[in-house]
C-alpha positions as CSV (number, residue, x, y, z in Angstrom):
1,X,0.0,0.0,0.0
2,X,1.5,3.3,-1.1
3,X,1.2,6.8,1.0
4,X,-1.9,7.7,-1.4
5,X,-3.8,4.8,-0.5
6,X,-2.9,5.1,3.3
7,X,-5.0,8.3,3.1
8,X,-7.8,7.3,0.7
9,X,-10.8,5.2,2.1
10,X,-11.4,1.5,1.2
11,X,-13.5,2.9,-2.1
12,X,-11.0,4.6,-3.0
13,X,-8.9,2.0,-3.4
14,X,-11.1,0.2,-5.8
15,X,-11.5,2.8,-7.9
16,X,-7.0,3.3,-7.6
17,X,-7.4,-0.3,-8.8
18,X,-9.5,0.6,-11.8
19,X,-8.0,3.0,-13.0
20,X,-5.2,0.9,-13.0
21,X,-6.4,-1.5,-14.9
22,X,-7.8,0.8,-17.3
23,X,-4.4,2.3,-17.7
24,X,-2.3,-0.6,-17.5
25,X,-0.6,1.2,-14.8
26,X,0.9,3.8,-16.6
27,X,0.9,7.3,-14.6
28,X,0.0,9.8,-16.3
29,X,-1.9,8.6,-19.1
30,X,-4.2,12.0,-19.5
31,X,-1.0,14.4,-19.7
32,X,1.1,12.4,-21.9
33,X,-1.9,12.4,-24.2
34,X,-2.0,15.9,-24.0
35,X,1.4,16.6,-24.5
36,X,1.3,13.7,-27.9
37,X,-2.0,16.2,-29.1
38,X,0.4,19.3,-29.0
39,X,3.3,18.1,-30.6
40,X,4.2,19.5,-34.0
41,X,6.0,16.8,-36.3
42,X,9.2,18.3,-37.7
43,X,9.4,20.8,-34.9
44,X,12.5,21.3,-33.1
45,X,11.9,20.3,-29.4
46,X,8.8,18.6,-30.9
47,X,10.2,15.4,-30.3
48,X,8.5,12.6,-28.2
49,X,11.6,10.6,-27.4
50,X,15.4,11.4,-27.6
51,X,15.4,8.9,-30.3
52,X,13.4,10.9,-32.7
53,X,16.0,14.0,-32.4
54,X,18.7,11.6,-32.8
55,X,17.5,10.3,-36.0
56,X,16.6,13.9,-37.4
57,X,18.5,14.9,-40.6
């Protein structure tokens, strides 16, 4: 049990574990969807891994 789920109540633990599952317990799913729906392809800085800049011309 983390610190979060210390403080939340048993039903808020259920719905931790949904979201889990629904995520495949990746944090941050929202944000990082967020950040993919503002990136400009070809940009400069634009790039979602370190990879990508790497492999830029």
């Amino acid at each position: 049990m983390n610190s979060s789920e210390r403080v939340l109540g048993t039903s808020a633990r259920g719905h931790l574990f949904a979201f889990r599952q629904l995520t495949d317990g990746v944090p941050h799913v929202h944000e990082a969807d967020l950040k993919r729906r503002r990136r400009t392809n070809g940009e400069p800085g634009h790039e979602a891994t370190p990879d990508e800049s790497a492999t830029d011309p």
